[in-house]
C-alpha positions as CSV (number, residue, x, y, z in Angstrom):
1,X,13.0,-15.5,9.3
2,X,15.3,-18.4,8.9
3,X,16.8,-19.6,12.1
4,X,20.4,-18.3,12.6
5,X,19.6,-15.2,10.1
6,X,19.9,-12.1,11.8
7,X,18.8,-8.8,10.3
8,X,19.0,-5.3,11.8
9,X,18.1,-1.9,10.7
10,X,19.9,0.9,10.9
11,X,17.8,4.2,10.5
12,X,19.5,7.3,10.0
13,X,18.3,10.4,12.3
14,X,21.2,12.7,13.0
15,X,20.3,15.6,10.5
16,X,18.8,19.3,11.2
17,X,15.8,19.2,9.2
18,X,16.8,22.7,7.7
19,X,14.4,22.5,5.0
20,X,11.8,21.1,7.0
21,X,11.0,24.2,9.7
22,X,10.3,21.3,12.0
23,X,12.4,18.6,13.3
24,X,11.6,15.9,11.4
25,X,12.2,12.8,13.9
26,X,9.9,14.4,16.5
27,X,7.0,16.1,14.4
28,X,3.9,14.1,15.7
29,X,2.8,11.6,12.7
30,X,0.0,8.9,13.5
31,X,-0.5,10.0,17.1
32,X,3.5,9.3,17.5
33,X,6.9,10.9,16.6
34,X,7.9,10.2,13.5
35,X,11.4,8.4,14.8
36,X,8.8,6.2,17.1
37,X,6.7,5.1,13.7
38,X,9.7,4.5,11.6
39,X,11.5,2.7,14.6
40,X,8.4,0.3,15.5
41,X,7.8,-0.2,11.3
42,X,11.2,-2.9,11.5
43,X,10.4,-3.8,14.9
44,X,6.6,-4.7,13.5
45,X,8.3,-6.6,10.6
46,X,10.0,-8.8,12.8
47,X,13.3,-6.8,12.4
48,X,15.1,-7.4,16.2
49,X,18.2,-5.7,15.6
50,X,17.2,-1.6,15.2
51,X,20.0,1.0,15.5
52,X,18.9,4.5,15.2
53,X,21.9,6.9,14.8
54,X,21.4,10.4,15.9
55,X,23.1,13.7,16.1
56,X,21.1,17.4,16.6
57,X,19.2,17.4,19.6
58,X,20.3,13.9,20.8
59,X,18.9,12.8,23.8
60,X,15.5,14.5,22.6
61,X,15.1,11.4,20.5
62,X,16.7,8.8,22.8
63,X,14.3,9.7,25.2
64,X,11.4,9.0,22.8
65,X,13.1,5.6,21.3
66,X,14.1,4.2,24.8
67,X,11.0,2.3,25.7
68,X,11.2,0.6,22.1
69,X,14.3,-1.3,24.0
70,X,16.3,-0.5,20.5
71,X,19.9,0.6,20.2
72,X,20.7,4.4,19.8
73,X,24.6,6.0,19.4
74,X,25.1,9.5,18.5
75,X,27.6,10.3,16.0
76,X,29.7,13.1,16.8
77,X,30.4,14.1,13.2
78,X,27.0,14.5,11.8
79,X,27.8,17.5,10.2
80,X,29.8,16.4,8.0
81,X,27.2,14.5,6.4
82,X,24.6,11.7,6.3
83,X,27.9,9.1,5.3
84,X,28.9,9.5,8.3
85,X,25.6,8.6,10.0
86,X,25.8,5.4,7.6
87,X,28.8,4.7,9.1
88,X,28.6,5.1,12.5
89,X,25.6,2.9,11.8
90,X,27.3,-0.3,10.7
91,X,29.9,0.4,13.6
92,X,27.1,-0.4,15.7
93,X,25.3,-3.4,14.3
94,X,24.9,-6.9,16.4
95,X,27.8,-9.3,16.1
96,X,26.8,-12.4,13.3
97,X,24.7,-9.3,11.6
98,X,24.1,-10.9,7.7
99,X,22.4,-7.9,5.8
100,X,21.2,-4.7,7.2
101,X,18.5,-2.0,6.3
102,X,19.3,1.6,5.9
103,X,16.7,4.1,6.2
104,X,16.2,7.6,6.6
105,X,13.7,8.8,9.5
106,X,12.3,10.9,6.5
107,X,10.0,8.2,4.4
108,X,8.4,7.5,7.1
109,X,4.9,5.9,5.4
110,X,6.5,2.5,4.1
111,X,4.4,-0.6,5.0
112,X,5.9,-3.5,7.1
113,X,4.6,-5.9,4.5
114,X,7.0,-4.5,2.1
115,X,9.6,-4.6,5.0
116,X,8.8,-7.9,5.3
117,X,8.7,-8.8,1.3
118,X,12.3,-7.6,1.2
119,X,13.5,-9.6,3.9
120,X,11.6,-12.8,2.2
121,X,13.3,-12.4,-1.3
122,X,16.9,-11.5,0.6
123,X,16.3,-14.9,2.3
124,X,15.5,-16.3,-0.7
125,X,18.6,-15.1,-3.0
126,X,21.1,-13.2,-0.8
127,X,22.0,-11.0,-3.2
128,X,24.6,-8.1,-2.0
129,X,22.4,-5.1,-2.5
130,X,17.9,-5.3,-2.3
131,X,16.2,-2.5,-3.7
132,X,12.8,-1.9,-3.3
133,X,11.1,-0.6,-6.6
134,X,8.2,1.2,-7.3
135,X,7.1,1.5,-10.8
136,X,10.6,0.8,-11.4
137,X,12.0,3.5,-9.2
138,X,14.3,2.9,-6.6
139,X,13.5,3.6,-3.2
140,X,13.8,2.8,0.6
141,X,15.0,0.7,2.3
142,X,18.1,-0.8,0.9
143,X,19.0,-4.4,2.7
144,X,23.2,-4.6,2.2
145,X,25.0,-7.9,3.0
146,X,26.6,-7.8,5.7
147,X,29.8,-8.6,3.8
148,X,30.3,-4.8,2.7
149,X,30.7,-3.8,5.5
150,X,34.2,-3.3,5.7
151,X,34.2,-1.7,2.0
152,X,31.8,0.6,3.4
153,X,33.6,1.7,6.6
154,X,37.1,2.1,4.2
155,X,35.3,4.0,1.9
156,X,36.3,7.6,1.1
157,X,32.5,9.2,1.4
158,X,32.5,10.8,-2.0
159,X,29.0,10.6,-3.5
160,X,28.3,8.8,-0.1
161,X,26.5,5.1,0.2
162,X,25.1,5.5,-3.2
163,X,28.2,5.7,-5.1
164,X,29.6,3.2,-2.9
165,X,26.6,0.5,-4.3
166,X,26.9,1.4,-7.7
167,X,30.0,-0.4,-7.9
168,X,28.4,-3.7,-6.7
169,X,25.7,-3.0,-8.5
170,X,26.2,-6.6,-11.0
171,X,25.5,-8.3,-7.5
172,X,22.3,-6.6,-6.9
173,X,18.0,-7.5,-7.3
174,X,15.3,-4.9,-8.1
175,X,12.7,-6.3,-6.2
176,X,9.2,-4.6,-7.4
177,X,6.8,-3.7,-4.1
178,X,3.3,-2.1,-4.5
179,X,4.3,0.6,-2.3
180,X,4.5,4.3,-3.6
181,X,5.6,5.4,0.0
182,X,9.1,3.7,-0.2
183,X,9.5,6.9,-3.1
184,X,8.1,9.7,-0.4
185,X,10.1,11.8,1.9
186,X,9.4,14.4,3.8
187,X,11.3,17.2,3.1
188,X,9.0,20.6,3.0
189,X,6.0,21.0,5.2
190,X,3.5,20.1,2.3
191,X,5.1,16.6,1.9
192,X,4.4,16.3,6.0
193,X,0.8,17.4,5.6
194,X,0.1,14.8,2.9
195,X,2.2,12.4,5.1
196,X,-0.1,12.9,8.0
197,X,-3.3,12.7,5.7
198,X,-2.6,9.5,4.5
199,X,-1.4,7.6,7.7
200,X,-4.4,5.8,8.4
201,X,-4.9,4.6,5.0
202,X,-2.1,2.0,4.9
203,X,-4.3,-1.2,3.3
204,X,-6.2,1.2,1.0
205,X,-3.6,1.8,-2.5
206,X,-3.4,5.0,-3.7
207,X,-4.2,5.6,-6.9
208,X,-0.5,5.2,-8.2
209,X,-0.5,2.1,-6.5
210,X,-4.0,1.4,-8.3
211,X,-2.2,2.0,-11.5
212,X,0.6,0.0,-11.0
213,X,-1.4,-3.1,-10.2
214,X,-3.7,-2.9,-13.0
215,X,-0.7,-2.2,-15.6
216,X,2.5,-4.0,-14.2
217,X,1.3,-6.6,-12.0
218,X,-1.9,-7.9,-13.6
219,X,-1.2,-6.7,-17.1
220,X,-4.9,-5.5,-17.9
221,X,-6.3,-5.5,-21.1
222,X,-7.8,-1.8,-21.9
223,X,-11.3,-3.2,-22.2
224,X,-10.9,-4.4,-18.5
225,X,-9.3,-1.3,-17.2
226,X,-11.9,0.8,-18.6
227,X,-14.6,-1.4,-17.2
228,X,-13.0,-1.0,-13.6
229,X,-12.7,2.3,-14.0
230,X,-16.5,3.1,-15.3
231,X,-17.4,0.6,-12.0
232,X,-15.0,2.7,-9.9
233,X,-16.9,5.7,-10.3
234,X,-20.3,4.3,-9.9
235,X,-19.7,2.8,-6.4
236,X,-17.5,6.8,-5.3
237,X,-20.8,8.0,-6.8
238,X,-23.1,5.5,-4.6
239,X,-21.1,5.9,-1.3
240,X,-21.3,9.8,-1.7
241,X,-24.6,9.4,-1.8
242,X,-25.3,7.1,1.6
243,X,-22.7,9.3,3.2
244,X,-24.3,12.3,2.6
245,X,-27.1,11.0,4.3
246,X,-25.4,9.9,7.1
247,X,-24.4,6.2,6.3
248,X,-20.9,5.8,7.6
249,X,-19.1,3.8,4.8
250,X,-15.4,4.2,3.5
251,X,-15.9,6.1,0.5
252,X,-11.8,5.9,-0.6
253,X,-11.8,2.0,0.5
254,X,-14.8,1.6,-1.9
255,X,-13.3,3.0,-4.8
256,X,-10.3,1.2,-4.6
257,X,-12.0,-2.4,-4.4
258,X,-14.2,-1.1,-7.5
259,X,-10.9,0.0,-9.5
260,X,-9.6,-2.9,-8.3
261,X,-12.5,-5.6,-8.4
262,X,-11.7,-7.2,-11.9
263,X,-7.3,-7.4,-11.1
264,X,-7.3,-10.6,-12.3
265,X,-10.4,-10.9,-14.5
266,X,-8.3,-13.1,-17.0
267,X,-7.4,-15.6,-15.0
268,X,-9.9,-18.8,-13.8
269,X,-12.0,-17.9,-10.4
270,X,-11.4,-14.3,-11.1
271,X,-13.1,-12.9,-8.0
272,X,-11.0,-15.2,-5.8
273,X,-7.9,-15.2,-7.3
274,X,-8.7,-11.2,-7.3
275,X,-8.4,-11.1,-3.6
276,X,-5.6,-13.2,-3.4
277,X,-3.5,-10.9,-5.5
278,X,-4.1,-7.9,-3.4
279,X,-3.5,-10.2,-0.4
280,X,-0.1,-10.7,-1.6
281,X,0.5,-7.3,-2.0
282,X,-0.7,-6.1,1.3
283,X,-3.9,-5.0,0.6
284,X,-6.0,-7.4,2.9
285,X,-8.9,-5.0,3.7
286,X,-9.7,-4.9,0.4
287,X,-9.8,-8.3,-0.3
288,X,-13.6,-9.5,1.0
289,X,-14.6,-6.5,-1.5
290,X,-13.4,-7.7,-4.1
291,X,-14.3,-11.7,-3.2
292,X,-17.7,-10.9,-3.1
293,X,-18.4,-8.7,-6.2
294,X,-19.2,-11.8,-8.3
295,X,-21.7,-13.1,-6.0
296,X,-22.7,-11.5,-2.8
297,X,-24.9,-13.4,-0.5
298,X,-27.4,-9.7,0.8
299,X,-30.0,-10.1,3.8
300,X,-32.3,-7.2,3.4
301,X,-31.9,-6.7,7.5
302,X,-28.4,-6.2,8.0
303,X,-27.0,-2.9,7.7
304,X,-25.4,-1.8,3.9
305,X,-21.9,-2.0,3.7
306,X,-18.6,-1.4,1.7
307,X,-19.0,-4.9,0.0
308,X,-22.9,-4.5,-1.1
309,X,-22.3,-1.3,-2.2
310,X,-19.1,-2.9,-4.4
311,X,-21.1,-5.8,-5.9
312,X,-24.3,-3.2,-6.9
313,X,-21.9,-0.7,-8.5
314,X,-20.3,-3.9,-11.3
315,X,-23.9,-4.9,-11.7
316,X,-25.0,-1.3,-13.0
317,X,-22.1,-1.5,-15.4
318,X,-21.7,-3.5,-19.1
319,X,-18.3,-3.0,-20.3
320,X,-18.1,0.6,-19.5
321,X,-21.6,2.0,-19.9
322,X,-24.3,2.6,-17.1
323,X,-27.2,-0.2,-17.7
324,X,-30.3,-0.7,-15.3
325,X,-30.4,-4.1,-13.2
326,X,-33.2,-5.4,-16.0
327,X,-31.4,-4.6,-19.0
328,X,-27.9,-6.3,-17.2
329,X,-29.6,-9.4,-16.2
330,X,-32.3,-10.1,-18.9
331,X,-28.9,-10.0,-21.5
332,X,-27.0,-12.9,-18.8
333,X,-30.2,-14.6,-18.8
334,X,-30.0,-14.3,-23.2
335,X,-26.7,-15.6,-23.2
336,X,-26.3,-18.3,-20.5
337,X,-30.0,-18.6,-19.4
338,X,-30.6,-22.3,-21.4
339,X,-28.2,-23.3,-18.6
340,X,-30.4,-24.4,-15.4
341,X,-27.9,-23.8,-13.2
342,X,-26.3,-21.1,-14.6
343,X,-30.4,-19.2,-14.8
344,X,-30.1,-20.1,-10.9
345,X,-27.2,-17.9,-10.3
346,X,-28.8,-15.3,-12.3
347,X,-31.6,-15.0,-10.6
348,X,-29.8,-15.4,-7.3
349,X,-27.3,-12.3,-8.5
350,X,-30.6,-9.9,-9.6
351,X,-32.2,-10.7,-6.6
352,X,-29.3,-9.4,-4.4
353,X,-28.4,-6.3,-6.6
354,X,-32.2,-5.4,-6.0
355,X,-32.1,-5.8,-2.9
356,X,-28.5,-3.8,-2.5
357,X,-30.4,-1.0,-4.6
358,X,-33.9,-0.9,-2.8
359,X,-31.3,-0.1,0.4
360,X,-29.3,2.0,-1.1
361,X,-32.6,4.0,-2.6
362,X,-34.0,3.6,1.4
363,X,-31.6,5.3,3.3
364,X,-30.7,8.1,0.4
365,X,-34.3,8.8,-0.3
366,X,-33.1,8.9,-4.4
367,X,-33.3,6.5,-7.0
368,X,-29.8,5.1,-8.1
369,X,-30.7,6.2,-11.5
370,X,-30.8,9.5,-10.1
371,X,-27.5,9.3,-8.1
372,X,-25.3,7.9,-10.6
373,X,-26.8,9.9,-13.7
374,X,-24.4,11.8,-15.7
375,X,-21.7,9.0,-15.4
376,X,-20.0,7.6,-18.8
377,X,-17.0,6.3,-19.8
378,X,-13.2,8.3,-19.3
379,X,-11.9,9.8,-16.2
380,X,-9.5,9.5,-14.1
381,X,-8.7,6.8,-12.1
């Protein structure tokens, strides 16, 4: 952050939950209250400034924010609506304050690299109003300039915040994030449950997120897509199959990296420029997986893994048909084979995929053939 910028957070926590059967801020979510993950995602980002404004049962979530060293006010006239939380909120907010996130403790799954994207492109254009987008749907959390503040305080509370920032909404950014999770709130005890499923999973995209990288970000050209896709299943396919016989691997990690592998096939250095991409969009994990798909260095010792398993799955795939290893490599060696350097490589890549394939055959006791058989073109991604 800039020196001299200073940007807080206020998160909104005052309601009853009615719809919920559960108070939201304190249902356990990631081995913490919810108000603790939400509170520690700005604090994470490198957000100092983090007011959370409460109302029903109070001192229940002071209690569990007070070692976080953050700021926490009640507001007496909660009831009345989440306005006046907003308000009571911006009360509260550090002297020399220039923007401010609003939140509600209810989309609790949003990842501090988007936190951290907003806060970037804020710094970058101070615009009055920053909404995070996903597949060009608003979501949260807004950053407001610090300068409408004192509209916001004098406004009446009809149609609350929102209406308010639709009339400064020529002095706004869309700001696109590959983050479904800035859309999801948890309202009913179904949206909790699939909240709680997919905590741990924050670097692997779902498969919204999938889509929205291979469509709006990277653009991909059907042919592609389908080829990721066909490749996609093959390595789900593979991992099932060393799972089931007791190989720990990520089989949801694996299937993203395979959707994902050929993100950028159209631009130079694909594989690496691949990984770079999902980098950027805070995808890390996945980013060796798709580095390597290309060329894999394999030592027949060392234990399979997500990457091997990655690399053998585009190697058993020619557009978006199942080939064997021969039938892939004799038609590179046809077409590039004249090259001596480029026969080297080759030979280099067949000689990894069948040794990725003689381990994959080892530990499963099946023949790949066997394992992926059945799997064409189509499905879903």
């Amino acid at each position: 952050m800039k020196s001299g910028v200073a940007i807080a957070a206020v998160i909104l926590s005052a309601g009853q939950s009615v719809r919920m059967g559960g108070f939201k801020p304190l249902l356990p979510l990631g081995g913490a209250p919810v108000i603790e993950q939400v509170a520690k995602l700005f604090l994470g980002a490198g957000i100092g400034h983090v007011v959370v404004v409460t109302g029903h049962r109070a001192s229940e979530i002071h209690e569990v924010v007070a070692p976080l060293k953050i700021k926490c006010v009640k507001n007496p006239d909660y009831r009345q609506g989440m306005f006046t939380s907003v308000q009571t909120g911006l009360r509260n907010l550090p002297h020399g304050c220039a923007a401010f996130f609003i939140h509600p403790v209810d989309i609790p799954l949003v990842r501090r690299h988007t936190v951290k994207r907003i806060t970037t492109a804020f710094l970058a254009t101070s615009p009055a109003i920053l909404y995070p987008t996903f597949d060009e749907r608003r979501g949260h959390p807004t950053l407001i300039r610090a300068d409408l503040v004192p509209g916001i305080l004098a406004w009446h509370g009809r149609g609350g915040l929102r209406t308010f920032l639709q009339g400064h909404d020529d002095e706004s950014l869309e700001l696109p994030v590959v983050d479904e999770a800035i859309l999801l709130d948890m309202d009913t005890p179904e949206a909790y449950r699939r909240m709680a499923a997919r905590m741990d999973r924050e670097q692997i995209p779902s498969s919204e997120e999938c889509r929205v990288l291979m469509d709006r970000v990277a653009s991909l050209p059907a042919p592609i897509a389908a080829h990721c896709l066909a490749v996609s299943r093959v390595a789900r396919r593979l991992a099932q199959a060393l799972k089931a016989a007791g190989v720990r691997v990520d089989t949801e990690k694996i299937a993203a990296a395979a959707l994902l592998h050929d993100i950028a096939r159209t631009r130079r250095n694909h594989a690496r420029a691949g990984a770079q991409l999902l980098e950027t969009h805070g995808f890390a994990s996945l980013a060796p997986l798709v580095a390597g798909h290309m060329d894999l260095e394999v030592n027949a010792d060392h234990p399979i893994d997500e990457a091997q398993i990655v690399f053998l799955a585009d190697k058993l795939v020619a557009g978006d048909r199942l080939v064997d290893l021969a039938t892939r490599f004799d038609a590179k060696l046809a077409q590039y084979g004249a090259n001596p350097a480029a026969a080297a490589r080759i030979a280099r890549r067949r000689e990894n995929a069948l040794c990725v394939k003689a381990k994959v055959e080892r530990l499963t006791g099946l023949p790949v053939h066997a394992i992926v058989a059945g799997l064409t073109e189509g499905g879903e991604r």
